[in-house]
N, C-alpha and C positions, 0 to 999 in steps of 0.2 A: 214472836220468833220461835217456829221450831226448829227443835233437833234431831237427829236420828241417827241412830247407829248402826253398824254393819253386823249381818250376822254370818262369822267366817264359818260355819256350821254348813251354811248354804251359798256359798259365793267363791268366787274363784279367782285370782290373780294371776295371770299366763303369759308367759310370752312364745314368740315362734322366732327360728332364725337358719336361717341356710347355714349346712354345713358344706363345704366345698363346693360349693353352690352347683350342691347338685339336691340333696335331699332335706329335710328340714328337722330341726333340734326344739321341742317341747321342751317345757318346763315351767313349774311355776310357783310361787311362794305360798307356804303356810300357816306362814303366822305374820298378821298384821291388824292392823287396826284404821275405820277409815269413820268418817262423821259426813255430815251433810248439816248444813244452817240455812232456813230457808220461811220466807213470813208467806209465800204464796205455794199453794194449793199444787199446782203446774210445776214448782218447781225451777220459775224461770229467774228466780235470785237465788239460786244455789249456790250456797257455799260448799263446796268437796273440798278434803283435806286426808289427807292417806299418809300411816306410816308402814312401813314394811322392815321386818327383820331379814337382812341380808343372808344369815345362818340360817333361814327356813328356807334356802333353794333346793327346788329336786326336779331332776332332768330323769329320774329311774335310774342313774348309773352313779353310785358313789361317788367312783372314781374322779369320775367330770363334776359331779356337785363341789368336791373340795377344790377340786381347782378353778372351781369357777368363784371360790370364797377367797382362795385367795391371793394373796398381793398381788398376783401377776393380772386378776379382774378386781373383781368387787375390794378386795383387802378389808376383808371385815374386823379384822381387827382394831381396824384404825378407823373404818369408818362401821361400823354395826347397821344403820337405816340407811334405807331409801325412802326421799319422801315427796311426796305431791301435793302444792299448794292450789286451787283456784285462782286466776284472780277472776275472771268473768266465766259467764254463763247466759248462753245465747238459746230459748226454746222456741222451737217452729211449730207448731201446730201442723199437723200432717195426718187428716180425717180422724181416725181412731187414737195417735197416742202421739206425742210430743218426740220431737228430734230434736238432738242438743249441739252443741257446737261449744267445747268447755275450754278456754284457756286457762294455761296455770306453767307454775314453776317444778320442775324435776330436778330434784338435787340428788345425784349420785357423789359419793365421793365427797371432795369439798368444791363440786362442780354444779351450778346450778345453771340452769338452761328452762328458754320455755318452750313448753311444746302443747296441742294440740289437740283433744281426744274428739270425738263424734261418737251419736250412739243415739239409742233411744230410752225412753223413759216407757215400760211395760204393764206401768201401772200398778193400784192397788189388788192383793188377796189376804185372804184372811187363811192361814193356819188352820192346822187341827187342833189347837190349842185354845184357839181363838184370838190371836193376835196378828192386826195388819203388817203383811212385809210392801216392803214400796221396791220395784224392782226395776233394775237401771240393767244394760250392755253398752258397753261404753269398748271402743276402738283405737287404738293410735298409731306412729310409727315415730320411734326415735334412730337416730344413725348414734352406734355404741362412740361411734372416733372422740363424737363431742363432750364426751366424760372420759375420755384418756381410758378406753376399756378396750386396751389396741394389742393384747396379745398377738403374736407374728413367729411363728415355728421356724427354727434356724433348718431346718429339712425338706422345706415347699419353699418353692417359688412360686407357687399360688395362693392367696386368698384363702385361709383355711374356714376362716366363719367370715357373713357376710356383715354390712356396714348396718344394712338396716335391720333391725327389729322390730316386730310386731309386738303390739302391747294387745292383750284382749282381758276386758274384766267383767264379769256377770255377776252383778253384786244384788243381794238382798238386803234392805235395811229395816227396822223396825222403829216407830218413833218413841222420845223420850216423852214418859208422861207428864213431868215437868217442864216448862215454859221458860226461855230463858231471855 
């Protein structure tokens, strides 16, 4: 069995989200930490496991990052991670590189939920360094309501952000030289 680790140096955690559904809201977290467990080659027993610091959000605008930290979204003080478990991992062979289809668990909050990712597997390169990264784009979409992430402006009658979310993650990983 190997392992492999993420290198947030080169990787990205993002989400996208309508604001007044009209134009869309970036953002995405900077400090986390993700693994992959995996005995085949392809990648098609992958274990993914992801934790994210809730206090590394940034939208560019302070203002919106703090209140997106807190109590009335994320409440990171109560809760600090976000996290994503695996449970399966589905690879399709699709001529040059593997497409995945990843179930798993998304705990916001003290909310867990399972959701869905797709994407593909971009294969191995090797560094200036000389060390393989193994590179993954992986896709989803969660609806915020299903983790109580339901801020509602006492000043609109409309919809101020929208239900669903975009997840998008382009993660680079490198493998452990030990065997586990």
């Amino acid at each position: 069995m190997a392992k492999y680790i993420i290198d947030p140096t080169h990787s990205d955690i993002s989400f996208k989200v309508k604001h007044m559904m009209i134009t869309s809201v970036n953002g995405n977290f900077n400090n986390y930490e993700a693994t992959i467990t995996s005995e085949k080659e392809d990648f098609s027993d992958a274990i993914f496991d992801c934790e994210i610091d809730v206090t590394s959000l940034y939208t560019g605008i302070g203002e919106r990052d703090r209140h997106l930290i807190s109590e009335e979204f994320f409440n990171c003080e109560e809760y600090p991670k976000i996290k994503f478990n695996s449970i399966s991992a589905n690879a399709f062979n699709n001529e040059q590189r593997f497409e995945y289809d990843i179930n798993g668990v998304l705990q916001i909050k003290n909310e867990s939920r399972n959701i869905k990712l797709t994407g593909v597997y971009d294969g191995v390169t090797i560094d200036k360094c000389g060390q393989e990264k193994y590179c993954f784009k992986l896709k989803g979409s969660v609806r915020r309501l299903r983790w109580f992430l339901d801020f509602v402006s006492k000043n609109s009658r409309n919809m101020l952000i929208d239900n669903n979310v975009e997840l998008l993650l382009d993660m680079q990983f490198f493998k452990l030289e030990e065997q586990i």
